[in-house]
GUMISE-501002 format. One record per residue (C-alpha): residue in three letters; residue number from 1; x, y, z. Coordinates in steps of 0.2 Angstrom, whole numbers. Layout:
REM residues N
 residuo num    xx    yy    zz
     ALA NUM     X     Y     Z
...
//
This chain:
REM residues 203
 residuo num    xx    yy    zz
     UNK   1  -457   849   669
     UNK   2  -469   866   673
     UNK   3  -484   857   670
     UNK   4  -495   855   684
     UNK   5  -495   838   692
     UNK   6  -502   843   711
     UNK   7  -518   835   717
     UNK   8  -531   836   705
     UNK   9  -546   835   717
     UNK  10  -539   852   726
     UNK  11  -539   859   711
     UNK  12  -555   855   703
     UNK  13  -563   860   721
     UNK  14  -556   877   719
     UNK  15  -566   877   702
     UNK  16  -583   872   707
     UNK  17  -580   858   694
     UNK  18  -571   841   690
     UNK  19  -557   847   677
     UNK  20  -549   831   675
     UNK  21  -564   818   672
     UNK  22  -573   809   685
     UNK  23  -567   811   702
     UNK  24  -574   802   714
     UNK  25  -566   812   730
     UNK  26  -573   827   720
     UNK  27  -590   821   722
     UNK  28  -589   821   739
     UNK  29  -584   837   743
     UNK  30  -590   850   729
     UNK  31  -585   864   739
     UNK  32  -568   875   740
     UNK  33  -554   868   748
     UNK  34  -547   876   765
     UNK  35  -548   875   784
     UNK  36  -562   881   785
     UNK  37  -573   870   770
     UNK  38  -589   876   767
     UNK  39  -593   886   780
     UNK  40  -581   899   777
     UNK  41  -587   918   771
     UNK  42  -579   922   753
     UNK  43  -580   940   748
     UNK  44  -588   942   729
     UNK  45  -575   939   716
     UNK  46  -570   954   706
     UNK  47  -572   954   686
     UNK  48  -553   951   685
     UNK  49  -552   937   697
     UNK  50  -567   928   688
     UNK  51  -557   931   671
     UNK  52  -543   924   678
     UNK  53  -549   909   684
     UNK  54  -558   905   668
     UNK  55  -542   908   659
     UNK  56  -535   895   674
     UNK  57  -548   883   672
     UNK  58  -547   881   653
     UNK  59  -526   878   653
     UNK  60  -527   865   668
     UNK  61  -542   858   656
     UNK  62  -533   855   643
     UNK  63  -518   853   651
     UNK  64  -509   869   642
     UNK  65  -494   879   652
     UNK  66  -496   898   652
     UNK  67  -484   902   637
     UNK  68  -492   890   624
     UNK  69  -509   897   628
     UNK  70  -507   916   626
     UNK  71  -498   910   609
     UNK  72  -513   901   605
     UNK  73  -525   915   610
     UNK  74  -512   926   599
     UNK  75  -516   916   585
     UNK  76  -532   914   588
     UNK  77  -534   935   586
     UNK  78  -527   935   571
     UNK  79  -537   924   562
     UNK  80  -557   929   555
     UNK  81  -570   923   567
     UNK  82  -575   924   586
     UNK  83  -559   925   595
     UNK  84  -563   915   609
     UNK  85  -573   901   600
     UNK  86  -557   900   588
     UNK  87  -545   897   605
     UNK  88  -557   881   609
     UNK  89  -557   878   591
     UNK  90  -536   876   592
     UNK  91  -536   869   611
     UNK  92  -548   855   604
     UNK  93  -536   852   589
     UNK  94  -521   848   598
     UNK  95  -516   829   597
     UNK  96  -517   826   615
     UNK  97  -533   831   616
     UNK  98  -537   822   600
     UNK  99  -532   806   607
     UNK 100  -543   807   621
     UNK 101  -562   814   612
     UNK 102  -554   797   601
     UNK 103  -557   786   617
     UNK 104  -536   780   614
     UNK 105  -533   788   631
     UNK 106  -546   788   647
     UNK 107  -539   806   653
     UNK 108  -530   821   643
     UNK 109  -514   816   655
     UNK 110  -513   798   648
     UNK 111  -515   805   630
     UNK 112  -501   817   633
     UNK 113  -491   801   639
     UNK 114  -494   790   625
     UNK 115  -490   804   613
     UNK 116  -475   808   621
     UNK 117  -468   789   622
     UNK 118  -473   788   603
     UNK 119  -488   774   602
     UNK 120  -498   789   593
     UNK 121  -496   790   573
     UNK 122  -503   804   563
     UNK 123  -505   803   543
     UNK 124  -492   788   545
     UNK 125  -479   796   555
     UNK 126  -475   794   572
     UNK 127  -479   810   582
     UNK 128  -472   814   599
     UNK 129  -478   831   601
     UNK 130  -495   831   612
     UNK 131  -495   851   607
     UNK 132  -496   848   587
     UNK 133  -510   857   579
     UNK 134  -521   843   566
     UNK 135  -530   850   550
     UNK 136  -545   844   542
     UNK 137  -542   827   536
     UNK 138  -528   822   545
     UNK 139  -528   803   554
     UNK 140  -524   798   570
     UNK 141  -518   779   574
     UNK 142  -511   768   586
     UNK 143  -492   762   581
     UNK 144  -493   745   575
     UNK 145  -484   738   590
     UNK 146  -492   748   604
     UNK 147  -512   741   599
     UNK 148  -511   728   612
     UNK 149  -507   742   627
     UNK 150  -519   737   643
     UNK 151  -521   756   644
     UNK 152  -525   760   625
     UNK 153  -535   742   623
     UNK 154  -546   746   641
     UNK 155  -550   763   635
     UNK 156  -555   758   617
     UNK 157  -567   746   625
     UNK 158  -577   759   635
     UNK 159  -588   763   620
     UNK 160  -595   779   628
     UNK 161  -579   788   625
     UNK 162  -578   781   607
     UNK 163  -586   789   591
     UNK 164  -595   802   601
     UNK 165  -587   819   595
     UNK 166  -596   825   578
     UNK 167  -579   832   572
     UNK 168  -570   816   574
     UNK 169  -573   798   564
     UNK 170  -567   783   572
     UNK 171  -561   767   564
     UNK 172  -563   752   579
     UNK 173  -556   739   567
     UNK 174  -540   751   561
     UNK 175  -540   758   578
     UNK 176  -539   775   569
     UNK 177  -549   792   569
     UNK 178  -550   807   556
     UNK 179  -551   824   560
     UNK 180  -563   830   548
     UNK 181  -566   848   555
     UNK 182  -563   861   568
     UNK 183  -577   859   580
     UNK 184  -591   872   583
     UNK 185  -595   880   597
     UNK 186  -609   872   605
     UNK 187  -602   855   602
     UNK 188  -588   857   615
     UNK 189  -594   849   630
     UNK 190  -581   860   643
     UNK 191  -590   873   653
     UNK 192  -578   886   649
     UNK 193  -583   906   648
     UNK 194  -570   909   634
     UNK 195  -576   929   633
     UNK 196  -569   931   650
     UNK 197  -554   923   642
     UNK 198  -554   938   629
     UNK 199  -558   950   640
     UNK 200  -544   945   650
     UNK 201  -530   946   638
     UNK 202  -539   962   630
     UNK 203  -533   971   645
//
């Protein structure tokens, strides 16, 4: 599989920023990785090289390889509306990412998981493809015979995670959520630049 699956402390340090949740190990050390840790001289970064980590930092977010995510950002162009806030728009929609604002799954990786061994269900039919795009009004559940999962039942129960998102609605007795819309701009948490992102692709 060509997705990343390195060591996600080295990669967040690179960043400046915990990209996979909380990280403990990152907290420690908030600086770039290498030989020489933080006391080594790094020249300013040029416009492409911010760019290009910005665009680096939202697909190891979201945990998108670099094929789906120009296709995205393709479609994203083509449709009315800010072009980069309509890329967040469609990376926030996927299911993987759905299942985790939902609380079903502590981290994007675990939603992808669950998807993928099919415990997710959307409008009553078992999905296994974390990449599928929802629409206004679709719903999201846990299959009948996975409720009981120590994964999906521990993360449920952090109640910080649940219910949070204004786009979302969640259903604790169903163990089901609704996507009601397409989320706007300042109501997604990730501190991504996304008009580097444009600028990137616009080349």
């Amino acid at each position: 599989m060509a997705r990343y699956t390195g060591p996600r402390t080295k990669k967040s340090r690179a960043f400046g920023e915990s990209l996979f949740g909380f990280d403990k190990a990152f907290d420690k050390r908030k600086y770039p990785p290498g030989q020489h840790g933080n006391n080594r001289r790094r020249k300013a970064a040029s416009d492409y090289k911010l760019q290009l980590m910005e665009k680096q930092k939202a697909k190891y977010t979201y945990g998108v390889l670099e094929r789906q995510f120009r296709n995205l950002f393709v479609k994203a162009s083509s449709k009315g509306g800010v072009t980069g806030e309509v890329l967040l728009q469609f990376l926030e929609a996927r299911l993987d990412n759905t299942v985790f604002r939902l609380g079903i799954a502590p981290t994007r990786r675990a939603a992808r998981q669950l998807v993928s061994h099919k415990h997710i269900v959307v409008n009553g039919i078992v999905s296994n493809i974390p990449s599928m795009m929802l629409r206004p009004g679709d719903v999201v559940s846990v299959r009948g015979k996975s409720k009981n999962l120590e994964v999906i039942t521990d993360s449920i129960s952090n109640k910080s995670a649940v219910g949070s998102w204004g786009w979302l609605q969640w259903n604790p007795e169903r163990q089901e959520g609704s996507f009601l819309e397409y989320p706007n701009r300042e109501d997604i948490p990730e501190k991504i630049n996304e008009q580097l992102i444009v600028e990137l692709y616009s080349k």
